[in-house]
N, C-alpha and C positions, 0 to 999 in steps of 0.2 A: 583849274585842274587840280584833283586832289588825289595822296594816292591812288583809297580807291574807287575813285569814278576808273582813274586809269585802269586800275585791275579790273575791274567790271567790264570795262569798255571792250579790252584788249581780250577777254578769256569769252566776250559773247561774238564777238568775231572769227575768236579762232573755233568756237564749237560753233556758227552757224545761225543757232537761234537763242531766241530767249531765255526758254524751257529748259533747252541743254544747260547752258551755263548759269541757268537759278540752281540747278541740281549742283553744277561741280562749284559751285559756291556759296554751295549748305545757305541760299538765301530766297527767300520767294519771289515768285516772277514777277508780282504786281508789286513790291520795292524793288526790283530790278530796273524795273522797264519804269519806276518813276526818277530812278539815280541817273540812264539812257536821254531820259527826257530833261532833269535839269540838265545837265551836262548840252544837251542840244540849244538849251535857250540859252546859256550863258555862251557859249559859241555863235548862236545867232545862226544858225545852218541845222539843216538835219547830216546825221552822222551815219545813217542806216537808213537805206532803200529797204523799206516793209513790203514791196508789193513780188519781192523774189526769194525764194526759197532754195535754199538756205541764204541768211542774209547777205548783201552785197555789199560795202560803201560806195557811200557818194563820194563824189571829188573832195569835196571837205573833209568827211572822213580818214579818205585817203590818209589827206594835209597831217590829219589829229591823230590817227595810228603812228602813224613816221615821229611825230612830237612826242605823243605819249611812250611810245620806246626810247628815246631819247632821256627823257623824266627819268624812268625806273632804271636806266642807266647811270643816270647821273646818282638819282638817289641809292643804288647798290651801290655806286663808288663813297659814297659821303658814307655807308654802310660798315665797309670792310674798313674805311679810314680811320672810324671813331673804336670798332671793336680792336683796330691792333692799338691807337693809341690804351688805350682800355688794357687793354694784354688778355683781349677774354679769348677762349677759342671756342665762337661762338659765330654761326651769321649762315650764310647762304649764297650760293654760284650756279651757274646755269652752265653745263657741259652739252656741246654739239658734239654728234659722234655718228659713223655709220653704222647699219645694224649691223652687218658683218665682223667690224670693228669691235664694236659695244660686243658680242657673244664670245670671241676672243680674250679682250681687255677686262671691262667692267669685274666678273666673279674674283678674278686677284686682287684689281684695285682696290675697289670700293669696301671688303670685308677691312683691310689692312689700315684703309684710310678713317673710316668709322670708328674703329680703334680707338685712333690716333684722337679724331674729332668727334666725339659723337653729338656735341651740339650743334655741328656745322650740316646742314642742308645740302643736297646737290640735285636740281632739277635735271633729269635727261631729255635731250631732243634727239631724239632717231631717226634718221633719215636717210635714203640714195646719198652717196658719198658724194654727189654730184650738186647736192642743193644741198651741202654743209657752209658751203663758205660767206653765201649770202646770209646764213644765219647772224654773222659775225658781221655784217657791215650793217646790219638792220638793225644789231644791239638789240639781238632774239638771245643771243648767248654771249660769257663772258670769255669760254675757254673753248675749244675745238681741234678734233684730231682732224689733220687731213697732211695730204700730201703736199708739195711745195708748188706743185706746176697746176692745182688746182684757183692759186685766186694770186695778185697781183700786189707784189711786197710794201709796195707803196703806200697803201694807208693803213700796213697790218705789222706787225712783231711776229716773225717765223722763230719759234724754237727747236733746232732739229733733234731729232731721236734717234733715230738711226736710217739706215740706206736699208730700203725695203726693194730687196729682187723680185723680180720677174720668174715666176717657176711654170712648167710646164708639166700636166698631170697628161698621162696617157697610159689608155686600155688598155688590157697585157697582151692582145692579138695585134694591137699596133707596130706598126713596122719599126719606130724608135723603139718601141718595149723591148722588142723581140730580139734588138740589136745592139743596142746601147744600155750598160751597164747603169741602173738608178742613183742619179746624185751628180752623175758625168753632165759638164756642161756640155749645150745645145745649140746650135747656129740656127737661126732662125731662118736660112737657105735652106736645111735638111726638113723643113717646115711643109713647103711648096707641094700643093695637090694634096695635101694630109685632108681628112674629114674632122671636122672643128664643131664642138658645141660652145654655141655664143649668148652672152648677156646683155639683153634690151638696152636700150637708151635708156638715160636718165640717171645709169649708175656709171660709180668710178672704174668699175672694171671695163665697161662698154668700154671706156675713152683709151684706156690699157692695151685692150684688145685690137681696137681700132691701129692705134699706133702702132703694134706689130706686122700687124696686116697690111696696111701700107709700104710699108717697105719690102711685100714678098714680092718676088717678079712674077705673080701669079696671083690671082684672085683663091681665098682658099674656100675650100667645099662646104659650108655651114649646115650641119644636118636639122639642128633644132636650134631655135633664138628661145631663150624663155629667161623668167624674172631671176631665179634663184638657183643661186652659187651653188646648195647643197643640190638641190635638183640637178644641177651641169655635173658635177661630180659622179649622180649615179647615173647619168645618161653616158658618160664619158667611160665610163668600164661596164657598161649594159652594152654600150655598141662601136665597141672597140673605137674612140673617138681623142681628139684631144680637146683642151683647154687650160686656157693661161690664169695663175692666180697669183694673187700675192703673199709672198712670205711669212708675212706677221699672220694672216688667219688662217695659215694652213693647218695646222692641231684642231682646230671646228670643225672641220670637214670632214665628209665619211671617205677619205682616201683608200681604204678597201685593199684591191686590189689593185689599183693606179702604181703606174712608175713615176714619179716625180725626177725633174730635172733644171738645174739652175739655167735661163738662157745665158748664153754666150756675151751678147752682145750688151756692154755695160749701158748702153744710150738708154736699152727697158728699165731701169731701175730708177725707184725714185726718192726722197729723201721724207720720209713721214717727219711733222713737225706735229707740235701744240701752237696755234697760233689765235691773237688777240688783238683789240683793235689798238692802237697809239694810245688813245686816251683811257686804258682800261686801267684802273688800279690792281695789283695782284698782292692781294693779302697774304700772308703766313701760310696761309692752310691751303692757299690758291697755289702760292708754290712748292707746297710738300704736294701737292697732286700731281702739279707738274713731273717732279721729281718720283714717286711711285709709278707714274705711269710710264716714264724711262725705261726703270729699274722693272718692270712686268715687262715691255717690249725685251729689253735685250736679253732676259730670263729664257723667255719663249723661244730665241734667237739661241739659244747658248754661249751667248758672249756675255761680259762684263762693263759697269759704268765705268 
């Protein structure tokens, strides 16, 4: 296993087929698919089902993806170890992040941190806030925003950031609008029989959501389920409607004409970290990212580190 067969192996998996990732690896397909094919006789297995499109793995494959993350794991950590012995600020890290998050965060961080590093690299993975955490156990990424009640402390380093509330945007024909002064906390009893615009499965607000709802003593009315937040937002003052977001991305959102309201009840609130696996190594530049993407949350916040 060499690097990169790994990079080869890993980026024709993740695009599918061959053709895709000869392109995003500025390399030809027929050395592709011969680098595919050593790599399969020195394993002694095929690594890729050809007879499904887009490509599948085999069980072995399976085996040799889970390994080859591992590798490029190891090898980024033997990476950042020799550049800080080194003193260079130089090298590369792989950031998990939700898109929500990412449109939020990223525009502050990243100009501030490029600055700082500009020979330092940063891959982003954007994903449903709900498929970040596996990023991090699969050593798909080295660093990831999410929230605390998202993945299991046990085989991870939670760095917290701050306590992200719970907020409640509503239409200005809504009976909270209409009643309750914006910014006044909110009980989630005065909730009950409200008409709710709701977010799919898959993402972190679904699960947010979900968990409010459960504790109403009433099923609440859901007018439209749909993917995106910014859509919930203009659905939610298009039809006098509520919805739950969270704190930190509320400046992205076209809040309009919405009343925003903090909930009440502290149980909704949850504790955003950067979190990492045990074994990750966190270079210099890995922890001033750390630390700007703090310092941009509690900015946005208007609080202080």
């Amino acid at each position: 296993m060499t690097s990169r067969q790994v990079e080869y192996i890993i980026t024709t998996y993740e695009e599918g087929s061959i053709s895709k990732a000869a392109q995003k690896l500025f390399v030809s397909q027929p050395a592709l698919s011969q680098s595919i094919q050593l790599a399969e006789r020195e394993l002694g297995a095929l690594i890729f089902d050809r007879k499904h499109s887009p490509l599948t793995l085999t069980f072995a494959g399976e085996k040799y993806i889970a390994s080859a993350r591992e590798f490029q794991a190891l090898e980024l950590k033997l990476q950042h170890e020799i550049a800080d012995i080194c003193q260079e600020n130089s090298g590369r890290f792989r950031v998990g992040i939700s898109m929500l998050r990412g449109a939020a965060l990223l525009p502050h961080i990243l100009p501030a941190f490029s600055k700082k590093y500009p020979k330092v690299e940063i891959k982003l993975f954007e994903k449903g806030s709900s498929s970040i955490a596996p990023l991090i156990s699969q050593n798909i990424v080295d660093l990831a925003l999410l929230t605390s009640d998202k993945v299991s402390q046990k085989h991870m380093v939670m760095i917290p950031l701050c306590i992200e509330r719970t907020m409640l945007c509503a239409g200005p024909n809504t009976r909270i609008a209409r009643t309750v002064k914006p910014g006044t906390p909110v009980s989630i009893h005065e909730l009950e029989n409200a008409p709710f615009i709701s977010i799919k499965a898959g993402h972190g607000l679904h699960e947010l959501q979900n968990n409010v709802f459960t504790h109403l003593n009433t099923s609440p009315k859901i007018l439209f389920e749909i993917e995106s937040a910014v859509m919930g937002m203009q659905l939610a003052a298009a039809c006098d409607a509520l919805m739950l977001c969270p704190q930190t991305i509320m400046h992205t959102l076209p809040v309009g004409s919405l009343s925003i309201y903090p909930l009440a009840e502290e149980q909704f609130n949850r504790t955003l970290c950067v979190g990492y696996r045990h074994d990750t190594y966190l270079s210099r530049y890995m922890k001033d990212f750390i630390e700007l993407t703090k310092a941009c949350i509690l900015e946005n916040l208007g609080e202080t580190a």
